[in-house]
C-alpha positions in Angstrom: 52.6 312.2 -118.7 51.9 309.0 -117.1 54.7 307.3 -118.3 57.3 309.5 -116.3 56.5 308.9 -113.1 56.8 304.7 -114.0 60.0 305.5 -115.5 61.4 307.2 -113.0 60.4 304.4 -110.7 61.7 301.7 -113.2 65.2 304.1 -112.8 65.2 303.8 -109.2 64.7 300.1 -109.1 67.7 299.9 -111.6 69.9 301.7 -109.4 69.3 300.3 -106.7 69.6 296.9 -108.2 73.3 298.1 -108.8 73.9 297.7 -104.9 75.2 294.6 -103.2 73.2 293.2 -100.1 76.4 290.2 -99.7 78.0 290.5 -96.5 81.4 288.8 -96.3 81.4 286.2 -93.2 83.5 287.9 -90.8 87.1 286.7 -90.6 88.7 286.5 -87.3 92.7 287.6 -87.2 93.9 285.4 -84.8 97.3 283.9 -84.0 96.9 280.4 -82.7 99.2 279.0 -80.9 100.4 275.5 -81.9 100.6 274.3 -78.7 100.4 274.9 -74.5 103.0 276.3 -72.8 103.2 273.1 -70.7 104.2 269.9 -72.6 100.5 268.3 -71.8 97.1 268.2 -71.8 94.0 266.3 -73.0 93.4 265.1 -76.5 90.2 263.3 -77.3 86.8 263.9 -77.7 85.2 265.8 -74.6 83.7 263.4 -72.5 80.3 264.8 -70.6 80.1 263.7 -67.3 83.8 264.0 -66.6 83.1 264.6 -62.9 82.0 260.7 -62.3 86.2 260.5 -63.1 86.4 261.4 -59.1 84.4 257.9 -58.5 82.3 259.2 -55.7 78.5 257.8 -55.5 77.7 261.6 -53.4 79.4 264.1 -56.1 77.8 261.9 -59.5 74.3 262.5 -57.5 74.8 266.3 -56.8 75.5 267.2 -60.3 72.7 265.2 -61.4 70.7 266.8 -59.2 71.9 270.5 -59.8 71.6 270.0 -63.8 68.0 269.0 -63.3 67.1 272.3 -60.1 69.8 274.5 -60.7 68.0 277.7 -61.5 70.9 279.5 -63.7 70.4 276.0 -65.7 66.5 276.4 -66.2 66.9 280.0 -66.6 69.5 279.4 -69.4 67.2 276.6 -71.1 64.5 279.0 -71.2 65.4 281.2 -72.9 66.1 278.2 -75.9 62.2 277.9 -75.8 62.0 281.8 -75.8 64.7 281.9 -79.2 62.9 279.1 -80.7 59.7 281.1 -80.7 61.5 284.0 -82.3 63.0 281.2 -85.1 59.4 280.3 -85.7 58.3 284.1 -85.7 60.9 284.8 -88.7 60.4 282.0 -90.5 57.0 282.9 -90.7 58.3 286.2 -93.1 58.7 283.9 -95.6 55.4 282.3 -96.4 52.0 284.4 -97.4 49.9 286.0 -94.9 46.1 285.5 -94.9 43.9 287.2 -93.3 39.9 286.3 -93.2 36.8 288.8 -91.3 33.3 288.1 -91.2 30.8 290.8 -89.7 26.9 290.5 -89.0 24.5 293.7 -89.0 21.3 293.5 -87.2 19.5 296.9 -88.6 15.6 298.0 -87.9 14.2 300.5 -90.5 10.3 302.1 -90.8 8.2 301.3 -94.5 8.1 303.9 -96.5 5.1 302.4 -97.7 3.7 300.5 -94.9 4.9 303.1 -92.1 5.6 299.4 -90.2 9.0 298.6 -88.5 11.2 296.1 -90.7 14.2 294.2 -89.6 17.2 293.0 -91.6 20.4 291.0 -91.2 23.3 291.9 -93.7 26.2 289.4 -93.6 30.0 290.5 -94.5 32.8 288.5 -95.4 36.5 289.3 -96.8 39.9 287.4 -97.0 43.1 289.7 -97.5 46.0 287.9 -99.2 49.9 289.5 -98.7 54.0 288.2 -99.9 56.7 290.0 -99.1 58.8 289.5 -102.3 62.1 288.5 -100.6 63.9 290.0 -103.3 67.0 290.9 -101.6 66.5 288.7 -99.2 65.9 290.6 -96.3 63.3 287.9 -94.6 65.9 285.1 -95.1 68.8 287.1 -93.5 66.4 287.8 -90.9 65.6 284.0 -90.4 68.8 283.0 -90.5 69.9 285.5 -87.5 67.0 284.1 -86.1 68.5 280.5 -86.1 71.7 281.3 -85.7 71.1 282.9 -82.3 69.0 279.9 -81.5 71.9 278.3 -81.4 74.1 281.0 -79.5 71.3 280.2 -76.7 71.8 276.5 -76.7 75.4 277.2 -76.6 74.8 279.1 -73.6 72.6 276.4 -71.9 75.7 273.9 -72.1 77.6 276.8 -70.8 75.6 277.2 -67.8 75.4 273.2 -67.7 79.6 273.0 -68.0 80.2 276.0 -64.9 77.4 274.5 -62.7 78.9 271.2 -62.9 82.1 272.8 -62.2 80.7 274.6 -59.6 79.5 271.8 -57.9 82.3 269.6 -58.0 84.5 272.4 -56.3 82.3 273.1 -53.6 82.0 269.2 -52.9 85.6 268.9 -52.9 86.2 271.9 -51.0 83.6 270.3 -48.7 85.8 267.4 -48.2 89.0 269.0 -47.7 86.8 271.4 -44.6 85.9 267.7 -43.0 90.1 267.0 -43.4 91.3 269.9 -42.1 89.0 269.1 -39.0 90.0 266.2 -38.3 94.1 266.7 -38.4 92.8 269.8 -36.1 90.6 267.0 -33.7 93.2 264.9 -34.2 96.1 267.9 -33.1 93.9 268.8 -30.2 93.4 264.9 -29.1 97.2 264.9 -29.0 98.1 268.3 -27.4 95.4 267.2 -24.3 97.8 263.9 -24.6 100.9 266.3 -23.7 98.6 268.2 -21.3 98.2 266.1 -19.5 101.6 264.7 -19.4 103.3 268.2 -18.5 100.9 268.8 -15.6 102.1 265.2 -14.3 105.8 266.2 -14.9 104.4 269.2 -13.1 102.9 268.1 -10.2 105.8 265.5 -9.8 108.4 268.3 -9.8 110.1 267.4 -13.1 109.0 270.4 -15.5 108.8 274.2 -14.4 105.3 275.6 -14.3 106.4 278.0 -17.4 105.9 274.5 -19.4 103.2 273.5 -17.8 101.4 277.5 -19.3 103.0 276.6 -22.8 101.3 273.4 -23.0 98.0 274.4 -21.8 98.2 277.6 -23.9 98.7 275.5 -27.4 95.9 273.5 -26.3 93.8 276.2 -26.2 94.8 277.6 -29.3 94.3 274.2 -31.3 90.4 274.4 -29.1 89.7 278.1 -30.7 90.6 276.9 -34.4 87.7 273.9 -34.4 84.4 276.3 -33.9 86.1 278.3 -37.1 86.3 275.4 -39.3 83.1 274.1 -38.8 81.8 277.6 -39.1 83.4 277.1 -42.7 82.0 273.7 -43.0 78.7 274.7 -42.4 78.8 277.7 -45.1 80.2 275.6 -47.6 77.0 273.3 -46.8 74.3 276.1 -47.3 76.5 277.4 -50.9 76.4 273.7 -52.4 72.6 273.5 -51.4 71.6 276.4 -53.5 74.0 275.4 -56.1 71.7 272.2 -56.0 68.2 274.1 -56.2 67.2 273.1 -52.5 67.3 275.1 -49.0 70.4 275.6 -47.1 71.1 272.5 -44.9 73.2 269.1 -44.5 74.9 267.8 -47.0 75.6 263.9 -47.1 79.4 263.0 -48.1 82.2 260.7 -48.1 83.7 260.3 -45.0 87.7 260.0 -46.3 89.5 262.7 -48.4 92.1 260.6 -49.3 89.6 258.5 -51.7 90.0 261.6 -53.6 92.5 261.3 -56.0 94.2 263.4 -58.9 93.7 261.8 -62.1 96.6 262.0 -64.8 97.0 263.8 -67.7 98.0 262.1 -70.7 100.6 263.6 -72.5 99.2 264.8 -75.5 98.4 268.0 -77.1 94.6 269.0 -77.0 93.1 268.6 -80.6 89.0 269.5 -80.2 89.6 272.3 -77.4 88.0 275.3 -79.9 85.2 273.2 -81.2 83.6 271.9 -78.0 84.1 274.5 -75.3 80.2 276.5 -75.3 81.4 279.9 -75.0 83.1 279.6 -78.1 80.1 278.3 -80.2 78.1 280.6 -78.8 80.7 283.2 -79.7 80.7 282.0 -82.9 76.8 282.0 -83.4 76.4 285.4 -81.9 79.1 286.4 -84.4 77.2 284.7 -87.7 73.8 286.2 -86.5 75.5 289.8 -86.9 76.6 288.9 -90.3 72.7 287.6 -91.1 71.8 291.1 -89.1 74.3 293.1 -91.0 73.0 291.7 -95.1 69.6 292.1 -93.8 69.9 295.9 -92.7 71.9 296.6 -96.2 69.0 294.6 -97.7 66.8 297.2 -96.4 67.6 300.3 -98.4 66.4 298.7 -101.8 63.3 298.6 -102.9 60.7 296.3 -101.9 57.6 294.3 -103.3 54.4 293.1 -102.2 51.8 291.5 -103.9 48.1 291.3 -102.3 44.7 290.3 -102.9 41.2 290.6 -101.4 37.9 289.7 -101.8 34.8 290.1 -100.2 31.4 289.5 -100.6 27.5 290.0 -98.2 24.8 288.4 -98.2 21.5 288.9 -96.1 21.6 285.1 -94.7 24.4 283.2 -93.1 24.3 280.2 -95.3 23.9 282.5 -98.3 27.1 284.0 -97.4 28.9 280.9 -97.4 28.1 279.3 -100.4 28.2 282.0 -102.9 32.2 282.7 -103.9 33.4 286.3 -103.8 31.4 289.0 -105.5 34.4 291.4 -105.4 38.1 290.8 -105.6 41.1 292.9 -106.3 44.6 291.2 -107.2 47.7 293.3 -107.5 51.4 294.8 -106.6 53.0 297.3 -104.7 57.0 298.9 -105.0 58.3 300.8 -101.9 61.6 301.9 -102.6 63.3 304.2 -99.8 64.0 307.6 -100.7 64.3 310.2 -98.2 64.7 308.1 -95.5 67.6 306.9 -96.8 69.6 308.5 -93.5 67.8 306.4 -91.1 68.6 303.0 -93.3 71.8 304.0 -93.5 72.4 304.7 -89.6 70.9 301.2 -89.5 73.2 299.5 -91.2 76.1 301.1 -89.8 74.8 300.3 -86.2 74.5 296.5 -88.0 77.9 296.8 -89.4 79.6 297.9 -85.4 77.4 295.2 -83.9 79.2 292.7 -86.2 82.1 294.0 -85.7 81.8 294.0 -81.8 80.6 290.5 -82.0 84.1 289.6 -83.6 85.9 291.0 -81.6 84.3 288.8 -78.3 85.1 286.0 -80.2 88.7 286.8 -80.7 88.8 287.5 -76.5 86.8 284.0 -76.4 89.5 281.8 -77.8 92.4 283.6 -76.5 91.2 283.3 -72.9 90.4 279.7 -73.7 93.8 279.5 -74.6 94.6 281.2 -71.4 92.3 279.0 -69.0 93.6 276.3 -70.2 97.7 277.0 -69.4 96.9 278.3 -66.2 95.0 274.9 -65.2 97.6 273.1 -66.6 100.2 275.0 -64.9 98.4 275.2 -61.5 98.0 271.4 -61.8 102.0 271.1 -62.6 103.0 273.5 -59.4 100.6 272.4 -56.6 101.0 268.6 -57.9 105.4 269.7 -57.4 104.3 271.5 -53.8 101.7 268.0 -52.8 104.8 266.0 -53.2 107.3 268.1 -51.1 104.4 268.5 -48.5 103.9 264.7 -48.1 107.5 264.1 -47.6 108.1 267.1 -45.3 105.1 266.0 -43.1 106.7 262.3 -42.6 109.8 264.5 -41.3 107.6 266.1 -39.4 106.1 263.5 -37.5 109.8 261.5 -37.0 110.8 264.9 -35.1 107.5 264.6 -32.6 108.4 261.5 -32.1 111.9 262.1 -31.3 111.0 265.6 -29.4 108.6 263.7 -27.3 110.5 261.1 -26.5 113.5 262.8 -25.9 111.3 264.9 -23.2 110.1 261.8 -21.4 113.6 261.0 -20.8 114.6 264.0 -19.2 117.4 265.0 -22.7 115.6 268.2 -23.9 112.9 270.8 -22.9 109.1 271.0 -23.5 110.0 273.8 -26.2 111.1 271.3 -28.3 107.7 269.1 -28.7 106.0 272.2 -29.1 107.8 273.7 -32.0 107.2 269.6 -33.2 103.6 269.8 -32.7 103.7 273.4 -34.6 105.5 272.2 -37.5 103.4 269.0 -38.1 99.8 270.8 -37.3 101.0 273.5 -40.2 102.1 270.8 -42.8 99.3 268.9 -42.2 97.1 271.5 -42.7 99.2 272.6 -45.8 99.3 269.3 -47.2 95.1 269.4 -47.2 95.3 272.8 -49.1 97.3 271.6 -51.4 95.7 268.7 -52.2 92.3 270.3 -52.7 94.1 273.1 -54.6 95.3 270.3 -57.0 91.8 268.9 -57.5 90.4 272.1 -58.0 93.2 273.1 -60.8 91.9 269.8 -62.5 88.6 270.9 -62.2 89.2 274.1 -64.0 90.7 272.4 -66.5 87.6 270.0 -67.2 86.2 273.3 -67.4 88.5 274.9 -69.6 88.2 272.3 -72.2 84.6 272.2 -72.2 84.4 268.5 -70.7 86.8 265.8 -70.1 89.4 263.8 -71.7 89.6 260.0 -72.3 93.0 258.5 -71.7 93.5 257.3 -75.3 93.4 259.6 -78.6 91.0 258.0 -80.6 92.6 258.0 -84.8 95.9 259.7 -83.6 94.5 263.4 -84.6 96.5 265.8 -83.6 96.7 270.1 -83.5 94.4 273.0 -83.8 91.3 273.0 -85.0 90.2 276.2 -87.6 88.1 278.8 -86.0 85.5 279.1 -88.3 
């Protein structure tokens, strides 16, 4: 009669041996494209501090500085000490436990024979040995999503490193292109005050109708509205790029000419370490082998399970007695807990494992496609507003040739005050267009810096070429 229920245990554990805790690593279905839709595009190993490619002494300090205060940086490397613990936490699954208690009693009882009080001490001490037999591996898997999301997080930290740097650099060079667009608009209004005062002189001399005289002093005015709004827009900018920086909103020191500022060039080559350097993407990837670790673990979970303890324990009625004499009684042995009618919950749990994996594929798939994505609309947006920068230039050099001609033309008595103005229109609005465009130019090759998780070196170093595996 004893025998059966150990039989029908031994049964169990044979059954349940017949199940398979291996998970299959997840395999991604994508379509990778073998190359960008433009006919460019970086190559070679990402470079780290790609915004010191923009050679200015003021934007190489700010990232430096926003690295080292940002808080989305320190909250981000954080949590790496936070997933670390938890490493630490699982890996401690693996190893023994061993627990030790020692316990003193003071007690005061009467003589039976004496009828006089007597006191006593009475000294306890135990020790408490347990191992989880990882049979199945269940504390491993668990360890190894442990690590493996470790490693999602430090992913994430140089995510948060790579778009505050970004971040940084486009509110700096969005800063500069502010101080540009005030000056041509200084620069406009120092030259509208110039015909001003020339058309009330033609004026007052009886050689321009007073309607001029109105049209002139009314684009002055207009040009004199438009500076309070920019520096209104100057002085935002400066309180956004001081938080980015971890200070308080204030000043921010800069170079004085935008023109230092210039677009770097892409070296014809197709991008070969795009999918193993970009953040997101490893961190996709982590998250993604941490769900299969998750997933063999939960599956792990509804077979049986052994632990082995032992205890020992011993008293004594003096302290150093206590500690010299070994145990007086001990206990060594085994335990089997094999899950029978909970079976429903384990099971829930593993299918919750098994959508949480899936899930996490998934993300990784929408990961590298909008990589891929990123990464053609920077290169395009650097193609078109490079195309528009060029035709701007050269239609603001027309531009000025027709002010000169309009104004000079005036002075001579050949054409009307309408003509400098529609001049002095023209030139303020490609001016100002020729700033946007320029700063829309830098910030396209900013995005792609970010895009690529860093920047590019102008030579390919070996000659490797084409797309990387994903896993």
């Amino acid at each position: 009669m004893i025998l059966r229920p150990v039989a029908a245990l031994m049964i169990a554990l044979s059954l349940a041996a017949c199940q398979s805790v291996d998970v299959a690593p997840a395999k991604p279905t994508l379509a990778i494209p073998a190359s960008w839709r433009a006919s460019s595009g970086p190559a070679s190993p990402a470079e780290q501090q790609w915004w010191r490619s923009f050679h200015d002494s003021h934007l190489n300090r700010y990232v430096d500085q926003a690295l080292g205060n940002n808080s989305d940086v320190l909250i981000a490397r954080e949590r790496i000490n936070e997933y670390q613990a938890r490493v630490y936490a699982a890996d401690g699954g693996l190893f023994p436990s061993l627990d030790g208690q020692v316990s003193a009693t003071r007690a005061r009882s009467q003589s039976a024979a004496t009828g006089l009080p007597v006191y006593g001490a009475l000294y306890r001490g135990s020790l408490t040995a347990s191992y989880d037999v990882d049979i199945w591996g269940v504390n491993r898997r668990t360890a190894d999503a442990a690590q493996a999301s470790l490693e999602a997080q430090q992913a994430a930290a140089a995510a948060a490193d790579l778009t505050v740097a970004a971040s940084v650099a486009s509110g700096y060079i969005t800063l500069l292109a502010l101080d540009e667009q005030l000056r041509v608009t200084q620069s406009t209004l120092k030259a509208r005050e110039e015909a001003f005062t020339l058309a009330k002189r033609q004026y007052e001399t009886g050689y321009s109708s007073r309607l001029e005289l109105m049209q002139s002093d009314s684009e002055l005015r207009s040009t004199r509205a438009q500076i309070p709004q920019v520096q209104n827009q100057i002085a935002r900018q400066e309180n956004a790029l001081s938080l980015l920086l971890g200070g308080n909103p204030g000043a921010i020191a800069r170079s004085a000419d935008f023109d230092v500022l210039t677009p770097l060039r892409i070296p014809s080559q197709l991008p070969s370490s795009l999918l193993n350097r970009r953040p997101d993407i490893v961190q996709a990837e982590r998250q993604l082998i941490a769900t299969d670790a998750t997933l063999a673990a939960s599956r792990a979970s509804l077979l049986p399970s052994i632990n082995l303890t032992a205890t020992g324990s011993l008293q004594d009625r003096t302290l150093p007695g206590l500690l010299d004499n070994p145990l007086e009684l001990w206990s060594v042995g085994g335990s089997i807990l094999a899950p029978l009618l909970n079976r429903q919950a384990l099971n829930a749990q593993v299918d919750i494992a098994q959508s949480q994996r899936n899930q996490a594929m998934y993300r990784y798939e929408q990961t590298v496609r909008n990589a891929f994505k990123e990464v053609n609309d920077s290169l395009d947006a650097i193609a078109r507003f490079g195309e528009q920068l060029t035709e701007l230039v050269a239609q603001q050099e027309v531009a000025q040739e027709t002010l000169r001609i309009a104004q000079n033309r005036y002075r001579n008595g050949y054409s009307s005050y309408l003509d400098v103005l529609d001049a002095q229109r023209t030139l303020f609005s490609v001016q100002t267009s020729v700033v946007q465009a320029k700063n829309n130019l830098l910030l396209a090759q900013i995005d792609l810096y970010k895009a690529l998780g860093g920047g590019w070196s102008e030579k390919m170093p070996g000659g490797a070429t084409g797309v990387p595996t994903l896993r």
